[in-house]
C-alpha positions in Angstrom: 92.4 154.3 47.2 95.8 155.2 46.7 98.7 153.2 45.4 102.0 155.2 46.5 102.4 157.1 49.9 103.3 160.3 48.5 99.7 160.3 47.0 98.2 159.4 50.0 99.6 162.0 52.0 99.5 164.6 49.5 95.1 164.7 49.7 95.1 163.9 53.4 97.1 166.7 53.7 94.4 168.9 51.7 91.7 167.7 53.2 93.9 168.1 57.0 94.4 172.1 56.0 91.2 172.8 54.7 89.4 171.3 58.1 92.0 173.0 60.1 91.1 171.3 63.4 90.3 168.0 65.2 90.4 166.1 68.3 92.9 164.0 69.6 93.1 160.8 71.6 95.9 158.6 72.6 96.2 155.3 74.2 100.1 154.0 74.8 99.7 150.3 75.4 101.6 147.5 76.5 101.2 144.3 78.7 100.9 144.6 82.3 100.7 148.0 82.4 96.8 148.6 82.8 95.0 152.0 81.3 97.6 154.1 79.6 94.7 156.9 78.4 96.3 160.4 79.1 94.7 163.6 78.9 96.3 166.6 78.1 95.4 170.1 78.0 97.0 173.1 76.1 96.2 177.0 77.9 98.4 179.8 77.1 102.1 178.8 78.2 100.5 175.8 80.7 99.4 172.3 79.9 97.2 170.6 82.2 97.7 166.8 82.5 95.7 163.4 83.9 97.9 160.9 84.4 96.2 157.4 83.8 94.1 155.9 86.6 96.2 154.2 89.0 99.5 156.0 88.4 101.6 156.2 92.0 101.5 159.7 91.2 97.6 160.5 90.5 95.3 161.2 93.4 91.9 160.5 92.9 90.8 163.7 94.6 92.8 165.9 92.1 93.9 163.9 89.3 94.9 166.6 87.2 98.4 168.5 87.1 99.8 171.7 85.8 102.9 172.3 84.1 104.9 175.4 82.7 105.8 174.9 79.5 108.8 177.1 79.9 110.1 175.7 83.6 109.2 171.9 81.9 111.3 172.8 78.7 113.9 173.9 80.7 114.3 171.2 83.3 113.5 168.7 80.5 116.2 170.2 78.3 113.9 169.8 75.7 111.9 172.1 72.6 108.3 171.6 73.9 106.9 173.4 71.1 108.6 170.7 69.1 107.6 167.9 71.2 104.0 169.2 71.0 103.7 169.3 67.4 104.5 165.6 67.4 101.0 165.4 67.5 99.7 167.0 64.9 98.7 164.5 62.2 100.6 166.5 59.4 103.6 165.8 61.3 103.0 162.2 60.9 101.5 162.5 57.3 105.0 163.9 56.5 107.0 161.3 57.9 105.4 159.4 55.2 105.6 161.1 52.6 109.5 161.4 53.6 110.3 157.6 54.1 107.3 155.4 53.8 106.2 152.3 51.4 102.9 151.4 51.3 102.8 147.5 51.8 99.0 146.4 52.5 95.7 148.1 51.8 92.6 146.9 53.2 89.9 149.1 51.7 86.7 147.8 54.0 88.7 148.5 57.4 86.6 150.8 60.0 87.6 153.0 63.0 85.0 153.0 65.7 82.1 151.6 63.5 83.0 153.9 60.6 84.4 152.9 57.1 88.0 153.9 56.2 90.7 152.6 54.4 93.5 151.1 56.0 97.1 151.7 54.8 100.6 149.6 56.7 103.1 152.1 55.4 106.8 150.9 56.4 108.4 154.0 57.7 112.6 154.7 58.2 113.5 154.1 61.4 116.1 156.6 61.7 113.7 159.3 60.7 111.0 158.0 62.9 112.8 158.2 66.1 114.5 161.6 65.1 110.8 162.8 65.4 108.9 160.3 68.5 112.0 158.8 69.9 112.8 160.8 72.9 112.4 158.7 75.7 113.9 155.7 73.7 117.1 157.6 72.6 117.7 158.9 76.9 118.1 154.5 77.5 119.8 153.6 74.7 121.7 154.6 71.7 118.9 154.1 68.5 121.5 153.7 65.8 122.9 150.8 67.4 119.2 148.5 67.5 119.4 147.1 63.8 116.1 148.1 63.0 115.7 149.7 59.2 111.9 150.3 58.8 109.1 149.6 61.5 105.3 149.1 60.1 102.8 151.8 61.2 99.0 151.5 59.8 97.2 155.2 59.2 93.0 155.0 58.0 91.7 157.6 56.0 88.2 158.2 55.4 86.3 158.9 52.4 87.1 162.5 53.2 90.4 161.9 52.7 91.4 162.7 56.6 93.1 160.4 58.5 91.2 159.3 61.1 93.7 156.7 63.2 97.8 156.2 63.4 98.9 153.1 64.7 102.5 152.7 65.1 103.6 148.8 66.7 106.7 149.6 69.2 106.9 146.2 70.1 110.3 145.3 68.2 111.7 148.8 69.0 110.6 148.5 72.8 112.6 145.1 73.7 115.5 146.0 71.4 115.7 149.3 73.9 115.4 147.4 77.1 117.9 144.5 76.3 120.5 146.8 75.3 120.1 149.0 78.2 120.0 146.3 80.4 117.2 147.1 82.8 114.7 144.7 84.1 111.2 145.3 83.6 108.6 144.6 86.8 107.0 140.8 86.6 104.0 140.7 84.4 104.8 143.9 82.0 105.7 142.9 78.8 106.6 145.4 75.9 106.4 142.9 73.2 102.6 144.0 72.0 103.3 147.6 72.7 102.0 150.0 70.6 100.9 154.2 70.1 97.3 154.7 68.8 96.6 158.5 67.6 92.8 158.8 66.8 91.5 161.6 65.3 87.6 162.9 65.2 85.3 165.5 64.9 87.3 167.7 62.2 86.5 171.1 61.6 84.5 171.1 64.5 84.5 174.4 66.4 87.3 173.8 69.0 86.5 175.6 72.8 90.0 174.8 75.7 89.1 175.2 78.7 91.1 175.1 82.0 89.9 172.3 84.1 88.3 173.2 88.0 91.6 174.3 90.3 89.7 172.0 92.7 90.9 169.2 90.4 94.3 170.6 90.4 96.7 168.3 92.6 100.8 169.2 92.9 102.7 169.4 89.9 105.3 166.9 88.7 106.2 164.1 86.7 106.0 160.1 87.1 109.7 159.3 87.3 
């Protein structure tokens, strides 16, 4: 168990470059909005995406998409090299060791039936949206929401490897939607929203496919 952040991340980052590899899921959540589960590809200069069951702009019959990374990046205006290493877990085990407090430890937590120890780390804000705070940051200016740190919880197994990030947006999420001023849809509420990174099968041999072109439906983004 560790006591300070900077010791925590400093053997999950060992552990993270000695292993080298892992699998990642997300799951963006929030009330009314129904599965949020996206799956995302990386081939070459393309990512292939499946937009969560029940999206306007999935179809059923081809419920995957492909995107240029360099035609995205350039409509987008945005690094998506950068934006893509947003999830890798040393990213976020930096962040930590940058700006975060450890403030709880629950040393018999588990992560899908296996034992880990849970650490709530209060992160800066600032620094937290400079690195995950795009889409926020397009509504609303960040500086302006009063919010110094925000709580996110990371497990770590006996390993050493983090195995789950959970980072609460709830706070963040209605302090961006009353100052912009837009109304959200009856029945969605961002109040309980929240990112979950998980993170399995380490050092496992990793294989990416491209998935069937007869999955393959027209490209584009929800907007």
């Amino acid at each position: 168990m560790f006591s300070d952040a900077q010791s925590l991340v400093r053997a999950a980052s060992e552990s993270t470059a000695e292993k080298k590899s892992a699998k990642l899921s997300m799951d963006m959540s929030a009330a009314g909005m129904g599965d949020m589960d996206i799956e995302m590809r990386m081939l070459d200069d393309a990512m292939y995406l499946r937009m969560p069951s029940g999206t306007p702009e999935a179809d059923p019959e081809k419920p995957r998409m492909k995107l240029d990374l360099d035609e995205l990046g350039a409509e987008s205006g945005m690094d998506m090299n950068q934006m893509l290493e947003q999830n890798d877990p040393t990213k976020m085990l930096e962040l930590l060791k940058e700006s975060g407090d450890i403030v709880s430890t629950d040393e018999n937590a588990k992560v899908d039936g296996q034992p880990a120890t849970k650490y709530t780390v209060n992160v800066d804000f600032a620094k937290l949206m400079e690195q995950y705070g795009a889409s926020a940051g397009d509504m609303v200016d960040v500086g302006e929401l009063d919010i110094d740190t925000m709580p996110m919880e990371v497990w770590i197994n006996a390993d050493n490897l983090p195995v789950q990030f959970v980072i609460d947006m709830g706070e963040v999420m209605q302090k961006v939607i009353d100052a912009s001023g837009e109304s959200m849809p009856q029945g969605v509420s961002f109040e309980d929203a929240s990112i979950t990174a998980k993170y399995t099968d380490w050092g496992a041999p990793v294989t990416i496919e491209a998935p069937p072109e007869s999955e393959i439906g027209e490209a584009g983004l929800p907007s």
